[in-house]
Structures are given as C-alpha cells and as structure tokens.
N, C-alpha and C positions, 0 to 999 in steps of 0.2 A: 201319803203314808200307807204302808202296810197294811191290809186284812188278816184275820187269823187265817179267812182261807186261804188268800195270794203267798202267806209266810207256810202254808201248810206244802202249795204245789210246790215252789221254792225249792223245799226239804226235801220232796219226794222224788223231784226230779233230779235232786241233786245225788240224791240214794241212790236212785237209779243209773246216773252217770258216772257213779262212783264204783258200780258194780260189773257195767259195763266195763269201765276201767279196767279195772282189777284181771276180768276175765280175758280183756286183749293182754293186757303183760301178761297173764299166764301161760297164755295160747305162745305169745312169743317167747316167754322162757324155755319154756321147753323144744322150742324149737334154734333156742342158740347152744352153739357145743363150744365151752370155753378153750382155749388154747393156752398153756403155761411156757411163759417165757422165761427161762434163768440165765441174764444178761447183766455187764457190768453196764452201770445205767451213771457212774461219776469216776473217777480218777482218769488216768492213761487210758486205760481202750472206751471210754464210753463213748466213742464216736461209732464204735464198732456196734454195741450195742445198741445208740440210738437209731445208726440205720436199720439195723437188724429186727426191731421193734419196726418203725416205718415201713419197712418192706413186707411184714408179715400183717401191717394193718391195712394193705396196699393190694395185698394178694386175695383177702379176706372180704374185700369192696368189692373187685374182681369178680370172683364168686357169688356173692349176691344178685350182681349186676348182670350176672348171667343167669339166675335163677338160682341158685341155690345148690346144697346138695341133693338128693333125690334118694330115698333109705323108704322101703317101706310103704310107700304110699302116702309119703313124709318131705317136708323141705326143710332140711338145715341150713342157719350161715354161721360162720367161727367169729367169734371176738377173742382178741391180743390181751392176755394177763398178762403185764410182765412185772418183774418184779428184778433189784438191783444185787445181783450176787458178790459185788468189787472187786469182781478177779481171784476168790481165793476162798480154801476150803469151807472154813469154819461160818464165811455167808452163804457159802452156798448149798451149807446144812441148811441154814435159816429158810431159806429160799425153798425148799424144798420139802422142807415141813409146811410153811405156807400155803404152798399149790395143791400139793397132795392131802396136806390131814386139813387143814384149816378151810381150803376152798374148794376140795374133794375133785380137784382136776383130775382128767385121767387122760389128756393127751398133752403129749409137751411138744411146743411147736417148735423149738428152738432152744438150744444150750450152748451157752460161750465160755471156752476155759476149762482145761484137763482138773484140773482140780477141783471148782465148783461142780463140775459136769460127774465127776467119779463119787460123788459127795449124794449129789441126785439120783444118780443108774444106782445106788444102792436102796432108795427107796421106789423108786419108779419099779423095778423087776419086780421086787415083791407086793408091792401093792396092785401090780397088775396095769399099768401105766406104760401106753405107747408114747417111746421117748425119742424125737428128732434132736442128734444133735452136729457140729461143725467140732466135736475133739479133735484132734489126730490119732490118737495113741492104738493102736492093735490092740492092748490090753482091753478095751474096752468092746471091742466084736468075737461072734465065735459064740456057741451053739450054748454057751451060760449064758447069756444075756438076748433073748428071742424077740423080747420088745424094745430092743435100740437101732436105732438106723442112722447112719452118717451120711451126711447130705451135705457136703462137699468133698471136693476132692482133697486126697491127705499125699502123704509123700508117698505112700506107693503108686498112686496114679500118676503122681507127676515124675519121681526120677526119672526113670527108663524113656518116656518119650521124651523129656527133656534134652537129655545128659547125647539120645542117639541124634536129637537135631541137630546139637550144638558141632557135634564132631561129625556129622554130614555138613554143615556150613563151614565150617572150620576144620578141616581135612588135616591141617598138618599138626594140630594136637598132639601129645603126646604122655602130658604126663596130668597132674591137676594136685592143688594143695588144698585141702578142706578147713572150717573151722565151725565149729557151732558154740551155741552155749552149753554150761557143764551144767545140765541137768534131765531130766528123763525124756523132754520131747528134743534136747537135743543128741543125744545117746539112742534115741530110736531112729531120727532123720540121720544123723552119722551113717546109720551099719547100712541103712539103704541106698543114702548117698554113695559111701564105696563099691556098693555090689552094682551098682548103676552105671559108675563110669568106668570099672571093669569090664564090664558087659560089652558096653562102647568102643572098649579098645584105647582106653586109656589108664596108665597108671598111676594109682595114689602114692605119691610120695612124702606127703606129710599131714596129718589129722592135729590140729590145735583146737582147744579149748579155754574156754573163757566166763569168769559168773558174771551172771547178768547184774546189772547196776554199773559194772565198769564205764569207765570214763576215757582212763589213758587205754587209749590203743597201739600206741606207737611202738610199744616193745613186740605186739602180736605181730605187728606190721612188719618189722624187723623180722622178726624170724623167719617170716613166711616170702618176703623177698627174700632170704637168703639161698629161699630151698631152688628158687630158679624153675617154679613149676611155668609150663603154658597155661594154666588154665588156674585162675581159684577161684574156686565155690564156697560161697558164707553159707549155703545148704539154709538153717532155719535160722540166721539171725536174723534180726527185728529191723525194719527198714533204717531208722535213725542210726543204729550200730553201724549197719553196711556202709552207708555213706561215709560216715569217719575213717572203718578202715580203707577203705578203695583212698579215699583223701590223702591216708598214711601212705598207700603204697604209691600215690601218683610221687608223691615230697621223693623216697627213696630212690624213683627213678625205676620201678615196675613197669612193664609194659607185659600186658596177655591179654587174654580171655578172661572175661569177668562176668560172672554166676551167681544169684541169690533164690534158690531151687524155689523156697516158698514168699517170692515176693510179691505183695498184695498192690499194690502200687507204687506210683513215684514220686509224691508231694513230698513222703519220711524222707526218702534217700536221696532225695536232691536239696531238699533245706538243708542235710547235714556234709552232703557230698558234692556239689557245687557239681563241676563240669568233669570231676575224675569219675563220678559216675558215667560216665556217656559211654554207650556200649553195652551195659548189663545186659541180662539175660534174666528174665523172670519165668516162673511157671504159673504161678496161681492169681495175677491181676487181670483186668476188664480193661478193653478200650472201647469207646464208645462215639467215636468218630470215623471206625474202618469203613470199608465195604461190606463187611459181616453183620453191621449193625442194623440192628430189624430199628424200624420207629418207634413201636413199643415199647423196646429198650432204653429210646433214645427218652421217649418221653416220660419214662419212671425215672431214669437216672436226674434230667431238667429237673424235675420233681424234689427228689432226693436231695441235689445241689442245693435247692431254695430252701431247703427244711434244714438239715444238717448240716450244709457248709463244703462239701465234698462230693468226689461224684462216688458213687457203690463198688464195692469188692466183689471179691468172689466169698467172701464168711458172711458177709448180708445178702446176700442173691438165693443163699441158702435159705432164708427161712421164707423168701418166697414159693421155692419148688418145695419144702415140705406141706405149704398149704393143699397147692395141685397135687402133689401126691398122697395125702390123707382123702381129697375127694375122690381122687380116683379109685382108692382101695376099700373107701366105704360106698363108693356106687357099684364095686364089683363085685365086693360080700353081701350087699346087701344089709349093715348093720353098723350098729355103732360102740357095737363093742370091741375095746381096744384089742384082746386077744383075737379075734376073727378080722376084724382090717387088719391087722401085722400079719396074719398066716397069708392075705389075700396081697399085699404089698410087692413082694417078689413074684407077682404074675403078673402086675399093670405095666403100662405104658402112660406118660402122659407127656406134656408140653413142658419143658422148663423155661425157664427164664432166661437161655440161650440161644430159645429156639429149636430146639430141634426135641423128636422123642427123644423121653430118655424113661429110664427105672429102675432094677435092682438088682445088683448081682455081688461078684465078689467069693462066690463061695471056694471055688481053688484057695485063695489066697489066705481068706479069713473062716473055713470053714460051712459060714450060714451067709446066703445073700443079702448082704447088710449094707452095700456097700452103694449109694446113686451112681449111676454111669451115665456122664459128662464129659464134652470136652474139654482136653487141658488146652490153652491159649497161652502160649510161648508169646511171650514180649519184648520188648528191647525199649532200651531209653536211647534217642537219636535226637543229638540236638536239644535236650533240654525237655523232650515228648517223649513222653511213653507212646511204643507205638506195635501195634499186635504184626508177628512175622509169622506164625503158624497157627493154623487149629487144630488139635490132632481128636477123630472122632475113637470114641472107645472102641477098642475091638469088640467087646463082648455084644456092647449095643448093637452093633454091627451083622454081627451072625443073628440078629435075633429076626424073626418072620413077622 
C-alpha cells in the first residue's frame, strides 16, 4: 500500500514531469512553422490533392532529416495543414478562412484549383500570407499580388517549347486544329496555344470549343476531322476528354499529329483512348523510368505509388519544391516573416524535385518574378508507355550565374 509520503513523491514528480512536459512542447511549438494546404482532398481530383498533401509531408521529413531550417540562431521544421477545398469557390472561401483567421497560418504551402486558389489570394495578400500556388491563370501574378508564387509550370512555359519540338520532329507540319474547354483556363491556354504554333511555323486553322461535363464528343470529332488539319492539339483538355476525342478521330479515319499541351499523365487518356492515343505529345507529365531519373525520384514516386495508388505529376511535385524553396528564402533572409522571405525568394537558388537548380523569375512575362523555372519534359505515349523524348532547361535559369 501507499504512504502519505510515497503518494506525496508520486505527485511531485509527476508535477514535475508534467512541467517538463509542457515546456518541451513549447520549446517545440514554437519552433514548427505551420504550412496551409488548400487542396481538393474527395471528389474527381483528390488523387491530385492527396499526392500533393504526401509530397509536401515528404519534403517537410526531408528538412528535418537534414536539420532543420536555420533563422536566427534558431531551427525550424514545417508541418502540412491541409484542409479539403472540393474544387470550387465557395470551399475554398471556407478553406481559407480556416487557415488564415481560425489557425492564424501565414505561409501556404500549396493551392489546387483557379477558383478555390482566387478565393484564397484574396485573403492571403491582405492578411499578409506567403502563398505557393499550381493555378495557371496570369490573372493571378503581377506586381498586385507580391505574396504569390506559382510553382509549376503553366501554359506559358510549356507552349513555345512544346509546339517548337513538335515541328522540329515533325518537319512536314503545316497547319494544326485546336480545342479546349469553354471556360477561362480554357480561353487563356487557347490565345497561347495559337501564338505558340504560329511562332513555330504552323497555321491555326480551326479553334473548337467545348463545356466541360460533355460526354458525346463525336460531333467535335467530326468537325475537327473535317478541317484536315496535320496536327490537333486538345491544348488544356482533361486527360479522360482527350482519350475520347483522339478515339472519335481514330473511328473517322484521322491520321496526324496528336497534342495535349498540359497533359499530366497517361493512365486518364489511355483508360478512355485505348491505342488511338499512341503517339501524343504531352508537356507537363513525369516519367520515372528514363535515364534522367535521379533515385531520389525514383524512390518518392515507389513511395507515392504505395500510398495513393499512382505514380506523381508535375501539380504534386510542386508542393515539394515550394517546401525547398521557403527554406531557402528563409535561410537567406534570415526570417520568418512572410513579407521578407517573398522579397528574398526571387534571389535563391535551390534543388527541385527534378533535380536540377532551379528559382524565380518570369518578370518580362508577368511583370514581378513569380514565376519557378523548371524543366518542361516533352513526352509521348509509345506503345501503351508514357515515355519522356525531351527536357527542355529554362532559359532564364540558364543565364543565371
């Protein structure tokens, strides 16, 4: 049995360890810098989102594992908030009051979706919140918005190198039929799509359009055989769409060059395009079987595969390099305040997730350097494989010392 004194030490030591406690989790709270995720986490893309969550909890180990950030005379490491936007505005208002007012985030390490993401940058600028995001839209960079950075490559990176390999491989090219979806990121990849394979030395001879949810594609299909182009680019449709129509045009008896500017991979467009895909041409997927493929690579994606189901894109690869890129902008400011790492961002260098340096530029194009510079990886589906035929390094990187 107990004594009053053995039940006295008991207590006191328990006091004791209770206080200790307390003052290691403080010691370490304040030494984690939370990371806000605004990602669809169920419907249609939450595969997008769950790797994108993975990969940013991946990068954030990383770090750790390496020691930490270094601020001060200080070690940080990031922990992944994320939270489920569903693809569309009015969550990803929620979403966004969440991170910012409710759990007082003020770096976001990742945004998926022009709409939830346009919904966020309007709270993020003003409350002072460095915001990484994978949008596409130009609307969203440019010298109004100082704290947003886009950490993948969008359609301006990819037409132009694109659109010029395709007609360096394909020389006798001549003409090209476009189609996108009828809405604003398809309306923005349009006008760059045309002025890209003009550039190239090919002429647009027909731009269709289409709302998303469509099913029957056979009438699109029809039309766009009829125009007789060498070359058609689905520009931003969605891999499932692509595979249908290329399907439609193998049935009509089509034969070209076949192009889906921002295609992420080939599991979409081959479950719905069977063998009339073979041939594409993508800009924005990962292969991870080339000769370019670091181990590293090889063993995040292994990874990824067992967790999610799928190997990684290039929209979850992104919320890898924006973790390496916050530590590099707060070990070069020295600070962790989001205003002074964003002014310090377009001066680093760091390692991405491809391998090679990369950092921040863009400002010709978008005004403010906002913009990561990365390779675009030109791909092809051959034989039922996606298979990488080009890397093109940024120029801008390039010139850099």
């Amino acid at each position: 049995m107990f004594t009053k004194d053995s039940i006295a030490k008991v207590l006191a030591g328990s006091t004791v360890a209770a206080l200790l406690t307390c003052g290691v989790s403080a010691a370490h709270a304040d030494e984690i810098i939370k990371l806000g995720l605004s990602i669809p986490l169920s419907g249609a893309a939450a595969n997008w989102g769950k790797g994108s969550e993975w990969l940013c909890n991946a990068a954030a180990k990383e770090v750790a594992d390496a020691g930490g950030v270094k601020v001060g005379g200080k070690v940080y490491n990031y922990k992944c908030v994320a939270y489920d936007n569903k693809y569309n505005a009015a969550e990803g208002t929620k979403v966004a009051q969440t991170l910012l007012n409710r759990d007082g985030i003020r770096f976001i390490g990742g945004s998926l979706g022009t709409a939830p993401v346009k919904a966020l940058q309007s709270l993020s600028e003003r409350e002072g919140a460095l915001h990484f995001t994978t949008a596409w839209g130009s609307s969203i960079k440019g010298p109004k918005f100082p704290l947003t950075f886009t950490i993948m490559n969008t359609v301006n990176e990819i037409s132009f190198p694109l659109t010029r390999f395709v007609k360096e491989t394909n020389p006798s090219i001549k003409t090209v039929s476009l189609l996108n979806p009828n809405d604003a990121t398809g309306q923005e990849t349009e006008a760059l799509a045309r002025k890209a394979w003009t550039a190239a030395g090919v002429q647009v001879i027909s731009s269709d359009w289409y709302d998303r949810g469509t099913t029957e594609f056979q009438p699109i299909a029809s039309k766009m055989a009829a125009a007789k182009a060498d070359v058609i680019d689905l520009a931003s449709t969605p891999p499932a769409d692509s595979g249908v129509v290329f399907k439609e045009l193998k049935v009509l008896g089509w034969k070209g060059v076949q192009a889906v500017q921002v295609g992420t991979g080939a599991e979409g467009i081959i479950a719905t395009g069977g063998t009339a895909v073979d041939g594409t041409y993508m800009g924005a997927a990962m292969v991870f079987d080339s000769a370019l493929t670091t181990p590293k690579q090889k063993k995040l994606n292994d990874a990824a595969k067992a967790a999610i189901g799928e190997s990684l894109n290039s929209v979850q690869i992104s919320f890898y390099d924006s973790v390496m890129a916050l530590k590099a902008a707060m070990e070069a400011s020295q600070s962790v305040d989001p205003k002074l790492v964003a002014a310090a961002l377009p001066t680093v260098k760091f390692e991405s997730f491809y391998g090679v340096s990369s950092g921040f530029g863009g400002k010709d194009v978008y005004g403010t350097p906002q913009q990561i510079l990365i390779p675009v990886i030109v791909t092809q589906i051959k034989n039922g494989k996606l298979t990488e035929v080009r890397r093109i390094a940024s120029e801008e990187m390039k010139q850099r010392k």
